[in-house]
C-alpha positions as CSV (number, residue, x, y, z in Angstrom):
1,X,78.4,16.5,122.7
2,X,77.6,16.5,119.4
3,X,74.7,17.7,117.9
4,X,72.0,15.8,115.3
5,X,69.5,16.7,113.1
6,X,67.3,13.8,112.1
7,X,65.1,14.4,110.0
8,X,64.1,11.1,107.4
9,X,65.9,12.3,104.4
10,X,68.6,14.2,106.2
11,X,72.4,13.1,105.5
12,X,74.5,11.6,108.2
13,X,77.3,14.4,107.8
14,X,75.0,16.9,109.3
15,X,74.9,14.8,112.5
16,X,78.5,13.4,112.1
17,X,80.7,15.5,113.5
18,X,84.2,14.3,114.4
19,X,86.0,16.1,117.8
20,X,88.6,17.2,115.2
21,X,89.9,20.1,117.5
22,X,90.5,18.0,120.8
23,X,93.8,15.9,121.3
24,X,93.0,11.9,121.1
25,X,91.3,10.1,124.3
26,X,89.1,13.4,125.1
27,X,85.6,12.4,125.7
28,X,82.9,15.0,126.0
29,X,79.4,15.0,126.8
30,X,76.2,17.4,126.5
31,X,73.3,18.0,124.4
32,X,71.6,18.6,121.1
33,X,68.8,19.9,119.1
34,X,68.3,18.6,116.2
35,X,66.1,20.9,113.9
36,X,64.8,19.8,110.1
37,X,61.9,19.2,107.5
38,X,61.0,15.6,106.0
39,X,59.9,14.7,103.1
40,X,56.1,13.7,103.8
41,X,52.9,15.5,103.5
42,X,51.8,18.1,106.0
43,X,54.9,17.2,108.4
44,X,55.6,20.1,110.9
45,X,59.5,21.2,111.5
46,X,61.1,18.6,113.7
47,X,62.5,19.5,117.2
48,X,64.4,16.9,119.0
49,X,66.7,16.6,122.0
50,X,69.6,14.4,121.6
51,X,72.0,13.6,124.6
52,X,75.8,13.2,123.5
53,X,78.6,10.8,124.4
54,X,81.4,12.1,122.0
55,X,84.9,10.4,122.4
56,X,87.6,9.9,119.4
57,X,90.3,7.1,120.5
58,X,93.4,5.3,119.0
59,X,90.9,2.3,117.9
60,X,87.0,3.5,119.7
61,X,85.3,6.5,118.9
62,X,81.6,7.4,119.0
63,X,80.4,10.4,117.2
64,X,76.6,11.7,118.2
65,X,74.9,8.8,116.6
66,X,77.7,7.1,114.7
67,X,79.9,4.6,116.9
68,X,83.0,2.6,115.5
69,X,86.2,0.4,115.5
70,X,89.4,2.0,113.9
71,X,91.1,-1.5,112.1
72,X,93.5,0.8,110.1
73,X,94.0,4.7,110.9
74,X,97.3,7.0,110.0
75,X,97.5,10.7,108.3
76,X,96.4,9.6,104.8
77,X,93.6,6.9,105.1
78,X,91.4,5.2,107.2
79,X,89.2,1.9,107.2
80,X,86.4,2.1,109.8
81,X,83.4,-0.7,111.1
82,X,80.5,1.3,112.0
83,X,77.0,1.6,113.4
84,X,75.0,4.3,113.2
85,X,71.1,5.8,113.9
86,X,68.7,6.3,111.0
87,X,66.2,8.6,112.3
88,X,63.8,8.1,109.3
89,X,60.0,7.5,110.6
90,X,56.5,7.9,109.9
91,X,53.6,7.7,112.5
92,X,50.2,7.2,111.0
93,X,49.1,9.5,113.7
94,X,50.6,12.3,112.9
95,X,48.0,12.8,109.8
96,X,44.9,11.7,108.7
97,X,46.2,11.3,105.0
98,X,48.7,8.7,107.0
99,X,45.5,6.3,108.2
100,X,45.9,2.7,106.8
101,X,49.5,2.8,106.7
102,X,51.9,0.7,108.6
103,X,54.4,2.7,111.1
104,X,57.6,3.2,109.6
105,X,60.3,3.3,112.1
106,X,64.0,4.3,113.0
107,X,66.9,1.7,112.8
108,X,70.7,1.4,113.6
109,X,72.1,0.3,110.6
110,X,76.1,-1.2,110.7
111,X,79.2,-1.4,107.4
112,X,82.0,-0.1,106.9
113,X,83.7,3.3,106.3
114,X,86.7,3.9,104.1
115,X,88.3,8.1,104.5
116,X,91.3,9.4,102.2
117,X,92.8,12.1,104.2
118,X,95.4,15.3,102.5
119,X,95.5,18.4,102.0
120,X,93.2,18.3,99.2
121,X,90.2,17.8,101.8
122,X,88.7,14.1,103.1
123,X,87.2,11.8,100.6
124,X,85.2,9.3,102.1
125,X,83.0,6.3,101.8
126,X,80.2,4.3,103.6
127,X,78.3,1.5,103.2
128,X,75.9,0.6,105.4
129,X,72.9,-2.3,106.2
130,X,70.0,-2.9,108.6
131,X,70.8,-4.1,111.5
132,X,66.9,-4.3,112.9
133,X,64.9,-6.2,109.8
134,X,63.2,-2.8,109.6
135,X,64.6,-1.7,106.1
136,X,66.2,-4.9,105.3
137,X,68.1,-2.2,102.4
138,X,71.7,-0.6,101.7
139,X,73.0,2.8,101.6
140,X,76.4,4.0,100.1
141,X,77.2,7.3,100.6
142,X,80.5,9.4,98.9
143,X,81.4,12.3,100.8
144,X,83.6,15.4,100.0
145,X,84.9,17.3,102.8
146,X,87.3,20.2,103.1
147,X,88.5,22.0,106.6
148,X,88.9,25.5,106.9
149,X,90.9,26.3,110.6
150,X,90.5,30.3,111.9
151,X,91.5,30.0,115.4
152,X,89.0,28.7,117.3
153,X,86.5,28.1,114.9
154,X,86.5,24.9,112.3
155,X,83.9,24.7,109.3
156,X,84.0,22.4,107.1
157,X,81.6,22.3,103.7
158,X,80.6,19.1,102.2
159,X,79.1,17.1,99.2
160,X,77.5,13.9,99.9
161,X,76.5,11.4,97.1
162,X,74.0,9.2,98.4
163,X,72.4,5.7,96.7
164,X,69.6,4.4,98.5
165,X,68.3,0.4,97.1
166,X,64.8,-0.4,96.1
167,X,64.6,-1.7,99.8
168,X,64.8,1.6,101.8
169,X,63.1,3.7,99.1
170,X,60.1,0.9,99.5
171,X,60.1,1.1,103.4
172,X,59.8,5.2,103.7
173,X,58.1,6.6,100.6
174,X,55.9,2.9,99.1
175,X,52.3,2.4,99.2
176,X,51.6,-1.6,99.3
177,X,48.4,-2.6,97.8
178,X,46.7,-2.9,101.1
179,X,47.5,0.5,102.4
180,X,46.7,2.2,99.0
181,X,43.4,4.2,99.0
182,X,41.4,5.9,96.1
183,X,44.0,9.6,97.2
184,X,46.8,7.3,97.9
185,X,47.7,4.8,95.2
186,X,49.7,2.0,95.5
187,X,53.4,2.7,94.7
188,X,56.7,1.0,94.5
189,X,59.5,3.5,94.3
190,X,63.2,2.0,92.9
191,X,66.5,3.0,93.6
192,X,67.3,6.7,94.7
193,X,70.5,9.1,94.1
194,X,70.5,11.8,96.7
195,X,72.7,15.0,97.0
196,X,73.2,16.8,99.7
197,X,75.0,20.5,100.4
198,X,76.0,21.5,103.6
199,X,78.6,22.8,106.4
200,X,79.5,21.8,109.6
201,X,81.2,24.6,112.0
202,X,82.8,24.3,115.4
203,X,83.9,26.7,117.6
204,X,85.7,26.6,120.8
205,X,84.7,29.0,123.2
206,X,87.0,28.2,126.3
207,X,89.7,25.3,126.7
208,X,86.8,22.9,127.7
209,X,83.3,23.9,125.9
210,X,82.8,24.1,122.9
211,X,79.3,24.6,119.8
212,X,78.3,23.5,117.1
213,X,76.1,24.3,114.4
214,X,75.5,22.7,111.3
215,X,73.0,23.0,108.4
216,X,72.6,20.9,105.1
217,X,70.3,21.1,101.8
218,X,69.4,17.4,100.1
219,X,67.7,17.5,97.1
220,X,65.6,14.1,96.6
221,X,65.6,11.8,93.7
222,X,62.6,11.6,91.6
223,X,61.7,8.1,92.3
224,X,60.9,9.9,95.8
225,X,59.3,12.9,94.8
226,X,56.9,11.0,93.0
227,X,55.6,9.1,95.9
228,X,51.7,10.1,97.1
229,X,53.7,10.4,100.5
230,X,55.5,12.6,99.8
231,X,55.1,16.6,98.7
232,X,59.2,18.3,98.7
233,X,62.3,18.0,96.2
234,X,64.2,19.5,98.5
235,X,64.6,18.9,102.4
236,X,66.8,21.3,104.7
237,X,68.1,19.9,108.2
238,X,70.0,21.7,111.1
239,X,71.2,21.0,114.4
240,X,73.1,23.0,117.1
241,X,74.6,21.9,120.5
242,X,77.1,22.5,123.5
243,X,79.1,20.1,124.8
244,X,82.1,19.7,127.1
245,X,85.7,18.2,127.3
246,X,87.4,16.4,129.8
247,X,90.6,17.6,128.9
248,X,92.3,21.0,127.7
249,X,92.6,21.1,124.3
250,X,95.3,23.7,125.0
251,X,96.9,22.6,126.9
252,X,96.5,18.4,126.6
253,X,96.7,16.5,129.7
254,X,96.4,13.1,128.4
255,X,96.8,10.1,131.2
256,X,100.7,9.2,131.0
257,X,102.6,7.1,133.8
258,X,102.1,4.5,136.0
259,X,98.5,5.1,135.0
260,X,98.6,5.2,131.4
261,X,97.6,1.8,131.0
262,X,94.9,1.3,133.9
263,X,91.2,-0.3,133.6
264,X,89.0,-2.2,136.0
265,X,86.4,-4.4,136.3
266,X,83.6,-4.4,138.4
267,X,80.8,-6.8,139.5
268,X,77.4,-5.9,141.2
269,X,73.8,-7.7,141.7
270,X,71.1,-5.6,143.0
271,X,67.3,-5.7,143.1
272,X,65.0,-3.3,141.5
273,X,63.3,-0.4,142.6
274,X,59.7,0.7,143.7
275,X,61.1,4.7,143.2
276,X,63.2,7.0,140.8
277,X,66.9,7.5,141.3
278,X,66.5,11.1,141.4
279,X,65.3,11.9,144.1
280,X,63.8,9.0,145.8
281,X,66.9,6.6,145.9
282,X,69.3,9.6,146.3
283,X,67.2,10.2,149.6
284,X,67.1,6.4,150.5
285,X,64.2,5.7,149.1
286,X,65.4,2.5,148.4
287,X,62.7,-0.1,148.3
288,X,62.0,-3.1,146.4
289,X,59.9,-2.7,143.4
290,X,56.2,-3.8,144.3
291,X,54.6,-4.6,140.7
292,X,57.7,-6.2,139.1
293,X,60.2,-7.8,141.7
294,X,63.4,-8.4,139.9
295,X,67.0,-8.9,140.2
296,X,70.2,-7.9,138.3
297,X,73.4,-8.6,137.8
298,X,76.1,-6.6,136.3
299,X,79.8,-7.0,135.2
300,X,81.7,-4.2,133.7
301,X,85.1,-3.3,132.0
302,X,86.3,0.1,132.2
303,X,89.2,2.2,130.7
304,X,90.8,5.4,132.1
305,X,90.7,8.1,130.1
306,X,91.3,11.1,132.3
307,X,93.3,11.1,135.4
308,X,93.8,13.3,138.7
309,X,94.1,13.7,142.4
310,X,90.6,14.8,142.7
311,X,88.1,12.9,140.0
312,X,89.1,10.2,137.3
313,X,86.7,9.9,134.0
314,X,86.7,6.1,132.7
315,X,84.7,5.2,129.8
316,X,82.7,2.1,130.6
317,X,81.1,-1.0,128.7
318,X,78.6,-3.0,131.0
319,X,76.5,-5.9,130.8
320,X,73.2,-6.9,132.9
321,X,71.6,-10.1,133.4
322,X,68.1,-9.1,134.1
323,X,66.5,-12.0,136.4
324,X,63.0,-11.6,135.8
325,X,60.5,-12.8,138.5
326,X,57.2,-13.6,138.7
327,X,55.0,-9.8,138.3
328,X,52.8,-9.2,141.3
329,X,49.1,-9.4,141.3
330,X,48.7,-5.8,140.0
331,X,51.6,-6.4,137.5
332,X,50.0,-9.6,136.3
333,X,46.5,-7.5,135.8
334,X,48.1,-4.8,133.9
335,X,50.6,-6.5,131.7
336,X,47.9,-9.5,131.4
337,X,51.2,-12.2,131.8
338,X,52.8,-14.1,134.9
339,X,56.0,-12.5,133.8
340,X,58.8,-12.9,131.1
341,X,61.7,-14.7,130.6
342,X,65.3,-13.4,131.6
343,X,67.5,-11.6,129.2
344,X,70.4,-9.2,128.9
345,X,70.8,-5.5,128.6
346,X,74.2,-3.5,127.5
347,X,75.4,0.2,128.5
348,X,78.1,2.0,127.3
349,X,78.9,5.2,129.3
350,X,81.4,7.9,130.5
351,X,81.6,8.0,134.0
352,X,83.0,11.1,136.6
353,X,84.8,9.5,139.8
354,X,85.6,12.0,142.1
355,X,88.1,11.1,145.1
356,X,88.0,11.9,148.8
357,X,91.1,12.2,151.4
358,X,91.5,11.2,154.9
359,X,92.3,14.7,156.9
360,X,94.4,12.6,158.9
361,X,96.7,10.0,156.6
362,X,96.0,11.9,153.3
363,X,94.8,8.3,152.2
364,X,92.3,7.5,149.9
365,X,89.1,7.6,151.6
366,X,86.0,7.1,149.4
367,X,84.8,7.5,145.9
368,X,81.7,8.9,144.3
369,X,80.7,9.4,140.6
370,X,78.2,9.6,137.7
371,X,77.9,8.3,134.8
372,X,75.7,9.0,131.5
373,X,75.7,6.9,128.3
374,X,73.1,4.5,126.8
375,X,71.6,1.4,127.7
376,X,70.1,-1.4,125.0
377,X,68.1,-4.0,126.4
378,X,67.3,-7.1,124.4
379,X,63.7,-7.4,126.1
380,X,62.0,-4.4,128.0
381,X,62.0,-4.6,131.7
382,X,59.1,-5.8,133.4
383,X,59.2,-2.3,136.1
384,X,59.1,-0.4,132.5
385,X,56.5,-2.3,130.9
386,X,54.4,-1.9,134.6
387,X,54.8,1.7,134.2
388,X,54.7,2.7,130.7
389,X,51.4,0.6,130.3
390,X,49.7,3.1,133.6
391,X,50.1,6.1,131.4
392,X,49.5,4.7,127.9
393,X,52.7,4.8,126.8
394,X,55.1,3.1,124.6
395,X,58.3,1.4,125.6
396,X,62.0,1.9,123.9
397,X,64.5,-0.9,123.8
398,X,67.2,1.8,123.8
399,X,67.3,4.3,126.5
400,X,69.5,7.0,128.3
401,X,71.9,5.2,131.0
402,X,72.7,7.0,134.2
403,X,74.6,5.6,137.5
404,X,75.2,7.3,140.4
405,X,77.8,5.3,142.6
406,X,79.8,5.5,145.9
407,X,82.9,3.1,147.2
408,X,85.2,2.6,150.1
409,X,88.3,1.3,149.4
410,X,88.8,-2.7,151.5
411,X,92.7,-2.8,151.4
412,X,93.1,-0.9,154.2
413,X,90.7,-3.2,155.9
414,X,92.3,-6.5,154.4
415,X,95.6,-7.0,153.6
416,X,95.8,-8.7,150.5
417,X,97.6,-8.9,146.6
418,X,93.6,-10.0,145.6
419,X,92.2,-6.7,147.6
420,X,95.1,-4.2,146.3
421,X,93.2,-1.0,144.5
422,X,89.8,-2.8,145.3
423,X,86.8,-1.0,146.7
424,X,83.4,-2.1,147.7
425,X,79.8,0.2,147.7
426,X,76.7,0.9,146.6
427,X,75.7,1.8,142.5
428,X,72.3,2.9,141.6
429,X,71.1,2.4,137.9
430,X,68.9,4.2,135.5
431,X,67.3,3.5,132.3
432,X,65.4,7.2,131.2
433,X,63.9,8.4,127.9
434,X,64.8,12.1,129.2
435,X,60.9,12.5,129.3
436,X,59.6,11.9,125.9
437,X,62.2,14.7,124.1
438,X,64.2,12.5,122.1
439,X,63.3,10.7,119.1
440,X,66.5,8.7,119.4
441,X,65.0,6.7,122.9
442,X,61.8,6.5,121.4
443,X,59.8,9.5,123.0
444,X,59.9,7.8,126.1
445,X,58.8,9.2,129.5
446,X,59.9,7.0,132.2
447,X,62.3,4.1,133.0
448,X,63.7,1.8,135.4
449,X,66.0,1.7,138.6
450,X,67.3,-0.6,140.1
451,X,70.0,-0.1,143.7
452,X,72.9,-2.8,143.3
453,X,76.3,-3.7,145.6
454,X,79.5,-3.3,143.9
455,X,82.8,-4.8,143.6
456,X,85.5,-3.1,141.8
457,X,89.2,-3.4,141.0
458,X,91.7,-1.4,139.7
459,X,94.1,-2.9,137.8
């Protein structure tokens, strides 16, 4: 896992942190807490929880909040496409100077990343855009880094040079006209230079788990100092976090073989459900949901990145076709609609398979696993709408993905080429905002399940 601090101002180096003392195709997972001040008036510390999928391959790697495509990597330079999480926000809520304004929220924002790599330390260079029309602005960062190695502990110090466009600056620190007030005056910041100081550490504690801690200083440019939102020149950010890997870095056991290459693919369709995965459906609680009858259907890709006799970790890129019915009665009274149109959602996840044996033949007998990633859904479910809207809450687009899954393998039922390596079972599926502790799903208590058949091949 890797930690992030997210705080508005805060630098993405703090939360970037790449799994520099782990051989290549070791994924990890575990938590965060990010930790920070921001730059408006009468803002409290920030605390978040931020769940981790951390994974650094030959072209793929996902660090914390920052995911990417390697197009050119060796020792001495690498050229990067990117997307990654600003965390900036402001609630009118939080402060009664803040009535009148309009929310400003978080954004994934996607470029490109360029890193010189020697002795001399990393220089490297982003350049990144809104992805969401929430901004609509550019950032280009210039970051020094040097490595210092002790062992088992990394820290690495770092200068970041940061330009922000008139765009951003407007979005998170301007007063328009109509939100301006006779203690809040209308105000159009320009362009902003940045600087942050900071150090990220790392330290491995056994072959598999590992924390890290990191702290940074930015001081703010004056065109965002001198906003009536805004009461700091300087903003300090933190974050600290455990994770572990699936693999020794000791002593690396990377997938080689007749298994080096192997992925699969898998198909499902399912229905979704009236309780929770945990512990309703894991008890058989596994009725049809009353206020939002749906259906879904699933395909997913999936690589193998760790391999053994007793459990296999692939990581897995899924698409869902969410076939949205009519809402009950209840559902149409709440929601105040009929219903809403089909649409697709996308998860990307590491996923645990542990392996059973026959006593008898020493055969493959059954499979059962877990899996933990993300899920983005281009419209919000109708069970999550039902539910959020009960408890006046708010919904997220982008949640925490969990599946919990168990398979029986068919070709020693049928003998076929089309049936080799296939198995057939039962996946349940999980959208969660971990219970409103993480600004990164939106603060989100709640989700969606929904209990599905699955077809899978290895190939």
């Amino acid at each position: 896992m890797l930690v992030l601090l997210t705080v508005p101002a805060a630098a993405q180096e703090v939360w970037q942190v790449p799994v520099v003392l782990a051989p290549e195709y070791t994924p990890s997972l575990g938590l965060s807490v990010r930790l920070g001040t921001d730059p408006y008036i009468s803002n409290d510390t920030t605390i978040d929880v931020v769940p981790m999928v951390v994974y650094e391959g030959k072209y793929l790697f996902s660090r914390g909040t920052v995911v990417g495509v390697h197009t050119f990597n060796n020792d001495r330079f690498s050229l990067d496409l990117i997307a990654r999480y600003r965390f900036s926000q402001l609630d009118p809520d939080d402060d009664v100077f803040f009535e009148g304004l309009d929310e400003r929220k978080q954004t994934w924002e996607g470029g490109v990343s360029g890193t010189a790599k020697g002795k001399w330390g990393q220089l490297k260079l982003d350049w990144v855009t809104d992805l969401m029309d929430r901004h609509d602005g550019q950032e280009i960062d210039l970051t020094y880094r040097y490595r210092l190695d002790f062992g088992d502990w990394m820290i690495s110090p770092f200068a970041t040079f940061s330009w922000l466009d008139e765009n951003i600056t407007g979005y998170y620190y301007g007063v328009s006209p109509a939100e301006a007030t006779p203690t809040r005056p209308a105000y159009q910041p320009g362009d902003a230079f940045n600087t942050e100081f900071g150090v990220n550490t790392w330290y491995q504690m056994t072959d598999h788990v590992y924390v890290i801690a990191n702290f940074g200083l930015k001081g703010l440019d004056n065109t965002i100092q001198d906003s009536p939102l805004v009461d700091k020149s300087v903003v300090a950010s933190a974050f600290v976090g455990a994770g572990y890997l699936f693999g020794n870095t000791k002593k690396p056991r990377n997938v080689t073989g007749e298994r080096e290459n192997e992925w699969s693919w898998r198909v499902n369709y399912g229905y979704a459900a009236e309780k929770n995965i945990f512990p309703f459906l894991m008890a058989g609680r596994i009725e049809e949901s009353e206020r939002a009858p749906s259906n879904i259907a699933g395909f997913t890709l999936a690589k193998l990145w760790k391999g053994g006799r007793r459990a296999d970790i692939y990581g897995k890129l899924a698409a869902y076709r969410h076939l949205e019915g009519p809402y009950s009665e209840a559902g149409k009274e709440i929601l105040m609609t009929d219903g809403q149109e089909d649409f697709w959602s996308f998860a990307a996840y590491a996923m645990v398979m542990g392996k059973g044996y026959s006593p008898w033949s020493g055969k493959l007998a059954f499979r059962y696993g877990f899996g933990f990633g993300f899920s983005y859904a281009m419209d919000v479910p109708g069970a999550e709408q039902i539910k959020q809207a009960l408890h006046g809450r708010e919904t997220s687009h982008l949640l925490n993905y969990m599946e919990f899954t168990v398979d029986f393998p068919i070709d020693g039922l049928i003998k076929s080429r089309l049936t080799k390596n296939c198995f057939i079972g039962m996946t349940a599926i999980h959208r969660s905002g971990l219970f409103d502790t993480s600004d990164f799903t939106g603060e989100i208590r709640g989700g969606s399940d929904w209990v599905t058949l699955s077809y899978e091949c290895l190939r």
